[in-house]
VOROLO-220544 format. One line per 8 residues: their letters; for each residue y, z, x of C-alpha. Coordinates in nm, 2 decimals. Example, Ala and Ser with C-alpha at 12.3 -4.5 7.8 and 13.67 -1.06 7.14 Angstrom:
// residues 2
as) -0.45,0.78,1.23; -0.11,0.71,1.37;
***
This chain:
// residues 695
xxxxxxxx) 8.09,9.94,6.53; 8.00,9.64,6.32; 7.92,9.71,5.96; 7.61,9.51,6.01; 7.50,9.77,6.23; 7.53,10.08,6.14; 7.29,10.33,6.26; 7.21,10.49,5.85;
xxxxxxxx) 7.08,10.30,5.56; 7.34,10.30,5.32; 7.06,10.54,5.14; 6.78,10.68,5.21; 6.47,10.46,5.20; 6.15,10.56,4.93; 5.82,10.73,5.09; 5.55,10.54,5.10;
xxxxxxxx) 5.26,10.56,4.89; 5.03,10.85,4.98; 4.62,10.86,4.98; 4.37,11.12,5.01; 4.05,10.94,5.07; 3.80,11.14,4.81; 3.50,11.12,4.66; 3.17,11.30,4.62;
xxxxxxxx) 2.88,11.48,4.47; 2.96,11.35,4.08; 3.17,11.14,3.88; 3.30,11.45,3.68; 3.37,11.64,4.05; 3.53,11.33,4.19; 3.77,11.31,3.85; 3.81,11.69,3.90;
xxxxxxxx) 3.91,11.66,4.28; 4.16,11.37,4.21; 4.34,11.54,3.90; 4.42,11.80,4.15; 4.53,11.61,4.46; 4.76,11.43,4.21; 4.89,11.77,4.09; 4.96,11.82,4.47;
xxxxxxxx) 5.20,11.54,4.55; 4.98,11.30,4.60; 5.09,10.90,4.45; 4.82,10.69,4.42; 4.43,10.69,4.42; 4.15,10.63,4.73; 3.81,10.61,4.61; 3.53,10.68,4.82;
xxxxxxxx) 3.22,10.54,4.70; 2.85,10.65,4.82; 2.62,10.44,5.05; 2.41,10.32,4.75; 2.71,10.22,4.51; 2.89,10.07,4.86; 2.52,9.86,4.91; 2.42,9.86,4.56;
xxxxxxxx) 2.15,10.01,4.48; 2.08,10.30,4.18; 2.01,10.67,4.25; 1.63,10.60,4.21; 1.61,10.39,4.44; 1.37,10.43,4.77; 1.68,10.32,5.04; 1.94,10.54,4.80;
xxxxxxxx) 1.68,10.86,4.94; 1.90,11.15,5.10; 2.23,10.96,5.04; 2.34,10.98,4.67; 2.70,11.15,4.67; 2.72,11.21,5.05; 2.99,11.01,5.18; 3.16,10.95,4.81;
xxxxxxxx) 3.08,10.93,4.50; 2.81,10.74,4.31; 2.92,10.47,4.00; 2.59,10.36,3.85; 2.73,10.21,3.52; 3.08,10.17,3.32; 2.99,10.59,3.17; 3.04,10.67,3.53;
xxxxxxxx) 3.37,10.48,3.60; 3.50,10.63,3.30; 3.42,11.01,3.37; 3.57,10.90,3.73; 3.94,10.84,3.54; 3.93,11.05,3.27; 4.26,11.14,3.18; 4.41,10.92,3.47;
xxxxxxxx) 4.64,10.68,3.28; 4.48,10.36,3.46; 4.78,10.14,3.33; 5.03,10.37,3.52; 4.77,10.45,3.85; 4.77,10.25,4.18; 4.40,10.26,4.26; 4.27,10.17,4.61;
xxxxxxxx) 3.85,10.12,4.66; 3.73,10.12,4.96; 3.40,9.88,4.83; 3.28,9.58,5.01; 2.97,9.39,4.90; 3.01,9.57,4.52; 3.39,9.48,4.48; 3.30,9.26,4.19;
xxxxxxxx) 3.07,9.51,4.03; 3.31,9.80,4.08; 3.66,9.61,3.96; 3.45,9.50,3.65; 3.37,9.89,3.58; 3.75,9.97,3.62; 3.85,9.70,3.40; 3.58,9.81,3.16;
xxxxxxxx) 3.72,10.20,3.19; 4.05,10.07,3.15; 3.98,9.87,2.87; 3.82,10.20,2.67; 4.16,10.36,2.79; 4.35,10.05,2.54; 4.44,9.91,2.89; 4.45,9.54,2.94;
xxxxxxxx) 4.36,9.43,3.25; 4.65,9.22,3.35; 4.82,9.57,3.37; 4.62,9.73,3.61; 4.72,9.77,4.02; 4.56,9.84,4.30; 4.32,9.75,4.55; 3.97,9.62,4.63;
xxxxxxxx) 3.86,9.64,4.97; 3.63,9.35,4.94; 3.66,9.22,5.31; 3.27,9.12,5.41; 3.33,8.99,5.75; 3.44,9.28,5.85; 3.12,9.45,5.70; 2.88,9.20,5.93;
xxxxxxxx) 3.07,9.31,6.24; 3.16,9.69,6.20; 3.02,9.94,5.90; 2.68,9.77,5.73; 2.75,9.77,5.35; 2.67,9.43,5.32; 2.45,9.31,5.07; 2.41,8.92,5.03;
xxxxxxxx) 2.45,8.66,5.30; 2.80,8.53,5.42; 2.80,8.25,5.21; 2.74,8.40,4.91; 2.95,8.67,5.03; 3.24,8.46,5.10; 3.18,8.32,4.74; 3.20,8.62,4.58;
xxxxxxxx) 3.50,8.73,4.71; 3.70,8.41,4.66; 3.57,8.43,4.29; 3.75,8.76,4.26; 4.05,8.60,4.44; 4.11,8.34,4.17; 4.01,8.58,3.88; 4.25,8.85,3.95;
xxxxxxxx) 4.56,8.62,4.04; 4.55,8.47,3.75; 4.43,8.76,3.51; 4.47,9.11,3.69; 4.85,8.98,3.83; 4.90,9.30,4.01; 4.57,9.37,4.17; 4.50,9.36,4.54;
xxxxxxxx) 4.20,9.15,4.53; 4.10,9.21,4.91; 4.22,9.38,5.20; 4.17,9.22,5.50; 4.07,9.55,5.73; 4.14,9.59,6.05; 4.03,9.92,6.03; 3.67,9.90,6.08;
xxxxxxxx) 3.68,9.67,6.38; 3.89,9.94,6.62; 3.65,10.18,6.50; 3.38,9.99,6.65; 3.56,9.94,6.98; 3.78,9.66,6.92; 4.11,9.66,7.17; 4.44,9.59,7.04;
xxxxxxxx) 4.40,9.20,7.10; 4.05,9.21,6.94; 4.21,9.38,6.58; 4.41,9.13,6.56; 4.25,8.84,6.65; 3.96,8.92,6.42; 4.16,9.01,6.14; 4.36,8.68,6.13;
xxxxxxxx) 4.07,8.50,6.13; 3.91,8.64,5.87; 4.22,8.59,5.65; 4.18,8.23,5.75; 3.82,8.28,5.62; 3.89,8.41,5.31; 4.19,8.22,5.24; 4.01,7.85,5.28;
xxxxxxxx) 3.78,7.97,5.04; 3.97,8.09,4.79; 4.17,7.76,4.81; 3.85,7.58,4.78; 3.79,7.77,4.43; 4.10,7.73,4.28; 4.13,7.38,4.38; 3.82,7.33,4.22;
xxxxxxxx) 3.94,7.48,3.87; 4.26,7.31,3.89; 4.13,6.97,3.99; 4.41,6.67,3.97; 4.65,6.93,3.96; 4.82,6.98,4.26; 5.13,7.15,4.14; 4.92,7.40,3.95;
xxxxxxxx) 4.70,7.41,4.29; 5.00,7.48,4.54; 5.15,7.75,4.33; 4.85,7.94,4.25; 4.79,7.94,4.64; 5.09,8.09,4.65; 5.02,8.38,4.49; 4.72,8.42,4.66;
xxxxxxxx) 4.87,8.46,4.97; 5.10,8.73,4.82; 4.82,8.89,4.64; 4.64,8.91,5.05; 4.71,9.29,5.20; 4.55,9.41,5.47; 4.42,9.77,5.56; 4.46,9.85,5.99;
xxxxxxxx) 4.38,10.15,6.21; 4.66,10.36,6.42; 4.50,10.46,6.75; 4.72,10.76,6.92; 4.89,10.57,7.16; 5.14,10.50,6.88; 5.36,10.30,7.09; 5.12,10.02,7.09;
xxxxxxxx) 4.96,10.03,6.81; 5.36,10.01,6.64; 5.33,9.68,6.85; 5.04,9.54,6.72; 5.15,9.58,6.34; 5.49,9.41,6.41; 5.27,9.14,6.63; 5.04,9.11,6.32;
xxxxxxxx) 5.37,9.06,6.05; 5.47,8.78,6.27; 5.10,8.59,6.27; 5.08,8.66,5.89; 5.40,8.45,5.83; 5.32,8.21,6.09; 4.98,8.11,5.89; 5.15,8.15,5.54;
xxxxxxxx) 5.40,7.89,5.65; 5.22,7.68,5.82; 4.86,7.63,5.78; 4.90,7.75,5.39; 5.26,7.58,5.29; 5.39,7.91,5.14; 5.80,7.91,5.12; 5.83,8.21,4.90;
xxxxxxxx) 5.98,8.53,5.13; 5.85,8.78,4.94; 5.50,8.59,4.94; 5.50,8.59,5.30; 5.54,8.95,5.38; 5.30,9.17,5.57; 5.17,9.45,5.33; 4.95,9.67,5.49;
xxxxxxxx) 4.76,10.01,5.41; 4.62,10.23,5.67; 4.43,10.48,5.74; 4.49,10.61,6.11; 4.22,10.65,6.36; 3.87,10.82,6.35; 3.72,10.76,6.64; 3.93,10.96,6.83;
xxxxxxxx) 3.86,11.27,6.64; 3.66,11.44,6.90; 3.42,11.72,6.76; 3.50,11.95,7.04; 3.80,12.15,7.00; 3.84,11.99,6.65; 4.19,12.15,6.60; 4.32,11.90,6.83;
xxxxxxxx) 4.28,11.68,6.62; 4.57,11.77,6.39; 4.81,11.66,6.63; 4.64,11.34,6.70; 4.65,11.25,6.34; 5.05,11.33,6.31; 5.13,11.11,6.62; 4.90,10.84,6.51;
xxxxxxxx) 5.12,10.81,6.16; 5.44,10.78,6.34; 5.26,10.45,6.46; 5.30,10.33,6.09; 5.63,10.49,5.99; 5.86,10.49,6.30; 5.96,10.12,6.26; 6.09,10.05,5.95;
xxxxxxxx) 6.04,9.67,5.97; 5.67,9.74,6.00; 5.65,10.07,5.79; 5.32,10.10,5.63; 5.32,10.09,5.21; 5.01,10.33,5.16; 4.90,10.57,5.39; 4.57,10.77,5.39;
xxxxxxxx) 4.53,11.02,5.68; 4.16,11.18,5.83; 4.08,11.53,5.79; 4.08,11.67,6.09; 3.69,11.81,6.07; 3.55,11.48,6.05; 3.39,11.45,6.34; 3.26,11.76,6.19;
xxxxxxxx) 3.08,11.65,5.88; 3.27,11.60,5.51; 3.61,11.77,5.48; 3.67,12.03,5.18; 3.99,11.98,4.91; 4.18,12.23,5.16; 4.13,11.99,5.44; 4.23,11.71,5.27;
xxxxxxxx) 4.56,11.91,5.15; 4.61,11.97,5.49; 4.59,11.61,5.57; 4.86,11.51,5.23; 5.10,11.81,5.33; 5.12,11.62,5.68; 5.23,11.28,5.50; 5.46,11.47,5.27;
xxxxxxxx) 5.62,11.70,5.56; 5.63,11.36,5.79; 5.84,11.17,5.45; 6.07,11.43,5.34; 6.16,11.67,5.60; 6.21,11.46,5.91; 6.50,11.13,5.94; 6.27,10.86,5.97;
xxxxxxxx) 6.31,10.74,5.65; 6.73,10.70,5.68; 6.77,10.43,5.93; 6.78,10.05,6.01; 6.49,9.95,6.26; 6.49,10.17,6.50; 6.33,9.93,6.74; 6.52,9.62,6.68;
xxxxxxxx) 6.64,9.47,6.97; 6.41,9.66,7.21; 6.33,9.51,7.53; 6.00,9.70,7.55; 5.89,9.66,7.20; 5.96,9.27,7.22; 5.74,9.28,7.53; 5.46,9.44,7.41;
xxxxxxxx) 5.49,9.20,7.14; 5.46,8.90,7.29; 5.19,9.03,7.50; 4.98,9.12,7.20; 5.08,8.78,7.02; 4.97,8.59,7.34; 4.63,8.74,7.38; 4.53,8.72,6.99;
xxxxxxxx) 4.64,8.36,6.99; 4.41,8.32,7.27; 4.11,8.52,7.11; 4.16,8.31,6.74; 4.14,8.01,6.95; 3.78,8.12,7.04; 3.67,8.19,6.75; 3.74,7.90,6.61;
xxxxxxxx) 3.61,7.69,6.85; 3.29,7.89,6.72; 3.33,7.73,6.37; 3.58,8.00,6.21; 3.53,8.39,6.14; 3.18,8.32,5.90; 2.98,8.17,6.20; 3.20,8.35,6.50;
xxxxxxxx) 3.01,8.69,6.32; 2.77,8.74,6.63; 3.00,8.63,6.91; 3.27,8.88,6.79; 2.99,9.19,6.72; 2.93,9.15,7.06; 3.26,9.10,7.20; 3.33,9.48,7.02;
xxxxxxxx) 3.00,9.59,7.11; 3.12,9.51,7.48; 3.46,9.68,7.41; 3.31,10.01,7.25; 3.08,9.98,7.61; 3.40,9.98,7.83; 3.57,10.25,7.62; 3.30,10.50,7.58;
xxxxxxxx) 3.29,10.40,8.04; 3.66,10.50,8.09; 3.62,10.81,7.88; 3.22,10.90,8.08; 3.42,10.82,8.41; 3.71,11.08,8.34; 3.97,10.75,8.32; 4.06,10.76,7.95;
xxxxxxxx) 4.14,11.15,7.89; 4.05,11.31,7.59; 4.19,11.66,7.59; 3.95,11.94,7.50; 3.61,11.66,7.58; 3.62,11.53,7.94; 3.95,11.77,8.04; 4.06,12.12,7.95;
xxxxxxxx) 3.74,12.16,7.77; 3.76,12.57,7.85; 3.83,12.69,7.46; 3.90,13.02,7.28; 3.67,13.06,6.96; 3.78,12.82,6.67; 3.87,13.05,6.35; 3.86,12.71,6.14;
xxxxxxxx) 3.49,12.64,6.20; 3.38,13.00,6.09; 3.26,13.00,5.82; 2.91,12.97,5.71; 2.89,12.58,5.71; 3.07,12.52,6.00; 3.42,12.41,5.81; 3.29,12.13,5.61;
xxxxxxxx) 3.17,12.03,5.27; 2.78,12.10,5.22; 2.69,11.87,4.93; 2.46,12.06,4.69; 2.08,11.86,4.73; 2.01,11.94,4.38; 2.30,11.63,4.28; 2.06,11.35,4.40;
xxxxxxxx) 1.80,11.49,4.13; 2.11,11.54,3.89; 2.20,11.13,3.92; 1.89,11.05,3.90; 1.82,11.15,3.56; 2.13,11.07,3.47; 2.08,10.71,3.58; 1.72,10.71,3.37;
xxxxxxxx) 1.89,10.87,3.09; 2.15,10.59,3.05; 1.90,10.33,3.08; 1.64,10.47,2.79; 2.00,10.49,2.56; 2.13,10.15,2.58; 2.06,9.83,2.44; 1.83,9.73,2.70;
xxxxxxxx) 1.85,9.32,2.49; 2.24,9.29,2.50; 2.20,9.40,2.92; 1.85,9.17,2.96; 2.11,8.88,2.83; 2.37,8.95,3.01; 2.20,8.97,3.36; 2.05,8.70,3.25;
xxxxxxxx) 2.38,8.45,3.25; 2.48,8.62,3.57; 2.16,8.47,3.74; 2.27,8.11,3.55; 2.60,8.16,3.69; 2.52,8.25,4.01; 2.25,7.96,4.08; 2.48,7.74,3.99;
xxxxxxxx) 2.53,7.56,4.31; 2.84,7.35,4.17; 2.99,7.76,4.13; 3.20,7.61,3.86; 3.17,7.94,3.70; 3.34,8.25,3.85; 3.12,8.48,3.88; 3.37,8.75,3.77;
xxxxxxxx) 3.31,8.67,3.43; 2.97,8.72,3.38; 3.00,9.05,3.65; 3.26,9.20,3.35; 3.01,9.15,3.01; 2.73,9.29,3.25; 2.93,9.63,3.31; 3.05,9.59,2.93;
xxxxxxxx) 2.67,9.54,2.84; 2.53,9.87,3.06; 2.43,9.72,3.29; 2.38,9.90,3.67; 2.49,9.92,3.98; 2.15,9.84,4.11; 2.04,9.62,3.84; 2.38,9.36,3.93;
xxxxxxxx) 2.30,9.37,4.26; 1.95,9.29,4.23; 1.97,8.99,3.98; 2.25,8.86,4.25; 1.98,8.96,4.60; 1.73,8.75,4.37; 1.94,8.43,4.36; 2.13,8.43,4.65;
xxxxxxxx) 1.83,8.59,4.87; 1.88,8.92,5.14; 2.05,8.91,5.49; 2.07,9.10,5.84; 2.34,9.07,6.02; 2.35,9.06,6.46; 2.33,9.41,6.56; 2.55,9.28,6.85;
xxxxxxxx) 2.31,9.45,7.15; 2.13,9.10,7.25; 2.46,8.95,7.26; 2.64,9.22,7.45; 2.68,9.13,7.81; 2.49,9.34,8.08; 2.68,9.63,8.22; 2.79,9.58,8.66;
xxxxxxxx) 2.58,9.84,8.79; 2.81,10.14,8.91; 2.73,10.45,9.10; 2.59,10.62,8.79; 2.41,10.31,8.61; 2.26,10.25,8.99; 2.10,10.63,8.97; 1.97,10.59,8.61;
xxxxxxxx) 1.81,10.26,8.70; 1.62,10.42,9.00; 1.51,10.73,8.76; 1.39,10.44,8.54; 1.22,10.28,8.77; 1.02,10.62,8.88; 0.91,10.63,8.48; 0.77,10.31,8.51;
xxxxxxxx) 0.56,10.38,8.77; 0.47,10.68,8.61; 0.36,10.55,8.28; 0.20,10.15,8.41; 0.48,10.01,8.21; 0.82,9.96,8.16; 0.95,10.27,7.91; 0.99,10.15,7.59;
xxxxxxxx) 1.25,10.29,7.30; 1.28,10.22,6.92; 1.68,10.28,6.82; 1.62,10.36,6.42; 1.91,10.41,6.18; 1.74,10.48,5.85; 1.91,10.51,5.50; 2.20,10.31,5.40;
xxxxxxxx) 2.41,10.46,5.66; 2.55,10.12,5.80; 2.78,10.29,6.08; 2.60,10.14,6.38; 2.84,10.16,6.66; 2.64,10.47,6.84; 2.33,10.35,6.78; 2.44,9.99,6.95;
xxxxxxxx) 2.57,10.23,7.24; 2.24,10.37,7.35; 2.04,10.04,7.25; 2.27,9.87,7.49; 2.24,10.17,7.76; 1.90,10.18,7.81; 1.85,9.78,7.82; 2.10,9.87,8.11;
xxxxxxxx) 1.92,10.09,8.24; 1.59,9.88,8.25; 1.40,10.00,7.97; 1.23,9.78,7.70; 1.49,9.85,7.32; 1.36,9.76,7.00; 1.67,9.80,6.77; 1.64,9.60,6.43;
xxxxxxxx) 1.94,9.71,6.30; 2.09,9.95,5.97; 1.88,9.98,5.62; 1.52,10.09,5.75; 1.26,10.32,5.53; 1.12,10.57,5.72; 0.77,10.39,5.68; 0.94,10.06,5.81;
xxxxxxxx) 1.02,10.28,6.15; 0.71,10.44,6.18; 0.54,10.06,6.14; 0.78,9.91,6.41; 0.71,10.22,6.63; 0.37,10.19,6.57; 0.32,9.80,6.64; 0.55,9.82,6.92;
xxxxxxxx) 0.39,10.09,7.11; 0.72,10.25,7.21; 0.75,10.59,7.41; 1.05,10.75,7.27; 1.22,10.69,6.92; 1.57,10.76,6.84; 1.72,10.80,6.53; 2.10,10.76,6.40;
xxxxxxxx) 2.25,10.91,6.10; 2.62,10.97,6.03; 2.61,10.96,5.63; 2.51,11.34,5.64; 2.17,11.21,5.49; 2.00,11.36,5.80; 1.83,11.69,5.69; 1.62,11.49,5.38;
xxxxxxxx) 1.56,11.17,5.62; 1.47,11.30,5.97; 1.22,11.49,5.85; 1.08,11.20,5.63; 1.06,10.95,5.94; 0.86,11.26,6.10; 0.61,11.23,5.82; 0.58,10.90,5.85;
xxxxxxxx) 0.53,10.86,6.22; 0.27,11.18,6.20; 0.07,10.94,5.90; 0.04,10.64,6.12; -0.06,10.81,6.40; 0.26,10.76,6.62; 0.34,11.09,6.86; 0.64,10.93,7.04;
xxxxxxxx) 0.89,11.23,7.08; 1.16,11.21,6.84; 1.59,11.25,6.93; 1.82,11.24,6.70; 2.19,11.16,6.71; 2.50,11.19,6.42; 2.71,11.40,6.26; 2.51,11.66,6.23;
xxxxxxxx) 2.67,12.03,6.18; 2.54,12.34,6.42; 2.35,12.48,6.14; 2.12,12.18,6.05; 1.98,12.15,6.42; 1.73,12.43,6.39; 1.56,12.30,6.06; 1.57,11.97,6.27;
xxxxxxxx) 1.42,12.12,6.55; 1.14,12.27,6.32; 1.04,11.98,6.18; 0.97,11.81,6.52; 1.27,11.69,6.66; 1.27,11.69,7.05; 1.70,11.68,7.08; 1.99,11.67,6.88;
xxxxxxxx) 2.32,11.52,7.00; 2.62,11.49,6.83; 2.99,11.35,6.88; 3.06,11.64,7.18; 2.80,11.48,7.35; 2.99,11.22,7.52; 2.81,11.11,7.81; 2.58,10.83,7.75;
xxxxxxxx) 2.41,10.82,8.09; 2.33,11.20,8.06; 2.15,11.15,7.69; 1.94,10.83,7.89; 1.84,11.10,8.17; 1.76,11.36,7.90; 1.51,11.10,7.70; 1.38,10.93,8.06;
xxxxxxxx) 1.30,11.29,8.13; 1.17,11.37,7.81; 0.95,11.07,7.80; 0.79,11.18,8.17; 0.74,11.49,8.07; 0.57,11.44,7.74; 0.34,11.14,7.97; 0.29,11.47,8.20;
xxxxxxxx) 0.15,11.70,7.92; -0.06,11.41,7.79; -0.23,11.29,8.10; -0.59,11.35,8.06; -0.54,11.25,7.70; -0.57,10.91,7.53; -0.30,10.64,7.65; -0.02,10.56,7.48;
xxxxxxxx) -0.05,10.25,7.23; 0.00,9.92,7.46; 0.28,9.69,7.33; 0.21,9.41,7.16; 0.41,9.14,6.99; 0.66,9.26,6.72; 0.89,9.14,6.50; 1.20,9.36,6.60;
xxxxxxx) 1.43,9.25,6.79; 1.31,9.36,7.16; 1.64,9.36,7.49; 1.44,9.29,7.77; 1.53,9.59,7.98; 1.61,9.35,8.30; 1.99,9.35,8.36;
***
């Protein structure tokens, strides 16, 4: 055998980096939780921010109602980001921050932490999320319109490459877009382009601060492109998904040399993160989905030419509600088991030279070459944003089909759903992490507190040049600069964000459902259409539902589902997107004179907002029946229920066309009980955005 291929590595190769994705409650419980998962094994940081840090907004605020330390932690001001890495040497931690519209903000806290650590920021390494196009197709925490978005993020770009070396300043994530339906093809395809996205920009910036130089110009862009990671998904059928990554390498490289003029190897490497899939985590039989998370890493650490460099893995509760520190253990004692008790880490490429890998290459290259042409033929990733949410809104459509239709098995949901009792979900809250409601008080008076103690002039002045700076139209000053003396100054969380909402103005992105196409009719869609047709007779109009997601919870691929369902189906759907107030829904319902409102909450926020969309509704007058969908554990449904909530269906309840018969017979029957009694409102012109219910 040929020295050049020998089946060992000389030695054995180094584990990747391993993530627990934590955060919640508190600052000081967060810091607590992360000392202790480092004690465990674990070699670098994943911070989970909550929905009002993620969209910026403080505690106090009205939208931040119900979800302050849910799904992470809250950061108001720099006091908080240092209590969040006390006693973490920041100048020896990797940190990873899964934050999006804030990145800016929550970078300039950690440099400001770090600095009162004696750390200077051209020490510090890790990882900003940062990736905003993903935000406007997949998860909702966006917070300022693409352009200024897209300027933003290239300001960070050319701040950090030049003085935070060995930060990540984005991650290009993948991630988000299979979780919302995308197919193999689709993850890629979107991801490049987005890189393409953020990389003209960013080239943009720095060849505006280095104009006439462009020697200095081509080698900053150089480091740029090393500085670019990405963060993907690993679906179960591991096989494929180890395709797509080595597909992806091979794009990366192909861009870097040719639309970017990068010659520098290690510049032109493919470094990824990943967490492995969610959506597949199926609340019923929940324990399955331990071995669906160990299959779904070998995806990222079988093939050592595309080995992952950080990994994070899922609880396995998750379709459950929030995991607890022993969960999360669980989910690090997998990684470390998977890196230091099996072989994978002592051999060449296990799938060089394979005929079927190469195959299922090429296939994958082929199709997302095809699917990047399209989108730029729609003017690049910024304005392809509402052809691509409803390309994965259409995907998400065909996958939740296959699964309804028995096609796509999911063991222990639509086969071998018979089950013994679950030990792990015994407990009195079901096997998750209840928040305490009292924090959401705690922060905000906290928040108040550190307002009333600072100098209010030194943060007046400081937001102040951050408005100059950011209505400068020429954006010849990075914006990163002014972001860093506001967190120095005391500034918050809510108080950036809103100086920046002021300049740059608010956004909504395409909700995806008016762009979706409409479903062929099938044997099942045929029957709901006819049951929907008997409603309308039944009521003198068609049947008309409001889809509401209120809060901040910006996870809107359920919520799309059903919108796009029961256009399908033939009923009128007002669906206006993420971020509403309860009084906001209890206006649209009101003005649009719907029969049937249904609400979507996967933040855990559900048990202080449900009921407050109730109140609303009951003050103007609306009595449309009320269903609610989410994560939402066993033992919340009965307060729900008391409070006036007509159904509650959660991630074990699968079957779309089933929930459209439950509401179209919920709706009859409430038309039933109220005949006799004054009509329902008639509709009349709203502002929502209403899919005709004609397919």
């Amino acid at each position: 055998m040929s020295s050049d291929h020998l089946p060992r590595l000389p030695e054995r190769d180094r584990p990747w980096m391993m993530r627990t994705y934590a955060g919640h409650s508190t600052a000081k419980a967060s810091n607590e939780l992360y000392r202790r998962n480092l004690e465990k094994g674990q070699t670098g940081l994943s911070v989970a921010f909550d929905l009002p840090t993620q969209t910026g907004y403080d505690p106090d605020d009205e939208l931040a109602r119900g979800e302050v330390g849910k799904v992470g932690v809250p950061v108001s001001h720099r006091g908080d980001m240092a209590a969040l890495m006390d006693g973490i040497p920041l100048g020896e931690m990797n940190t990873s921050m899964t934050i999006n519209a804030t990145a800016a903000w929550l970078l300039a806290l950690y440099i400001v932490a770090a600095e009162e650590q004696g750390v200077e920021e051209q020490h510090l390494q890790g990882t900003t999320q940062n990736d905003i196009i993903k935000e406007f197709l997949a998860r909702g925490t966006y917070a300022f319109p693409p352009a200024a978005s897209m300027r933003l993020i290239a300001d960070m770009i050319a701040y950090t490459v030049e003085h935070v070396p060995k930060w990540n300043p984005i991650n290009i994530c993948s991630y988000h877009l299979q979780e919302a339906g995308a197919t193999p093809v689709q993850e890629i395809a979107y991801a490049m382009s987005n890189a393409i996205a953020v990389l003209d920009g960013a080239r943009e910036r720095v060849e505006l601060a280095h104009a006439g130089d462009e020697q200095a110009t081509r080698a900053l862009m150089e480091q740029v492109f090393g500085r670019i990671s990405f963060f993907v998904n690993a679906g179960v059928r591991f096989v494929e998904e180890h395709a797509k990554l080595r597909a992806m390498g091979i794009l990366w490289e192909e861009l870097g040399r040719e639309r970017y003029g990068v010659q520098n190897e290690r510049h032109l490497r493919f470094r990824y993160g990943v967490q492995v899939n969610s959506l597949g985590l199926t609340e019923a039989q929940p324990e399955n989905n331990v071995q669906r998370i160990v299959l779904e890493a070998l995806a990222v650490t079988l093939g050592r030419d595309a080995r992952a460099r950080a990994i994070q893995l899922p609880a396995w509760n998750e379709a459950l509600g929030l995991p607890r520190p022993w969960d999360q253990q669980w989910s690090l004692r997998i990684q470390q088991v998977l890196a230091y008790e099996t072989d994978i880490l002592e051999y060449p490429d296990i799938f060089e030279g394979s005929i079927v890998m190469d195959g299922l290459v090429d296939e994958l290259l082929d199709g997302a070459r095809a699917e990047m042409a399209v989108v730029a033929e729609h003017g690049g990733a910024v304005e392809a944003v509402a052809y691509m949410k409803g390309a994965l809104v259409d995907s998400h459509r065909e996958r939740i089909r296959r699964i309804e239709a028995g096609e796509q098995i999911v063991v222990g949901q639509n086969r071998y759903a018979e089950s013994e009792e679950s030990p792990l979900t015994a407990d009195a809250e079901g096997g998750i992490l209840v928040v305490d409601p009292a924090v959401e008080a705690e922060q905000i008076e906290e928040v108040r507190a550190w307002r009333a103690a600072r100098d209010q002039a030194a943060v007046d002045a400081a937001l102040g040049e951050l408005a100059e700076a950011a209505a400068d139209t020429s954006a010849a000053q990075n914006l990163m600069v002014a972001t860093i003396a506001a967190a120095r100054a005391g500034a918050t969380t809510g108080e950036w964000s809103r100086t920046l909402r002021e300049v740059f103005g608010s956004y909504r992105a395409p909700t995806g459902v008016g762009e979706a196409s409409a479903a062929l009719a099938d044997g099942t869609l045929s029957e709901l259409r006819e049951e929907v047709s008997r409603l309308q007779e039944q009521l003198g109009r068609r049947p008309k539902i409001l889809v509401g997601k209120p809060g901040l919870d910006g996870h809107s691929n359920g919520a799309e589902q059903i919108a796009v369902r029961a256009r399908d189906s033939g009923m009128d759907v007002v669906y206006e997107g993420i971020r509403l107030t309860p009084a906001q829904i209890a206006a649209s319902a009101l003005q649009e004179g719907v029969h049937v409102i249904g609400l979507s909450i996967l933040s855990g926020s559900h048990r202080e907002l449900i009921p407050a969309v109730i109140d609303a509704l009951h003050e103007a007058g609306v009595t449309a029946p009320v269903v609610v969908g989410g994560i939402i554990p066993e033992q919340d449904v009965a307060a729900l229920r008391d409070a006036g909530v007509a159904a509650v269906y959660t991630p074990k309840d699968f079957d779309i066309t089933q929930i459209m018969r439950d509401i179209v017979k919920l709706v009859g029957d409430e038309d039933a009980g109220a005949s006799g009694a004054a009509a329902a409102p008639v509709a009349v012109a709203g502002n929502g955005a209403t899919a005709n219910g004609s397919a």
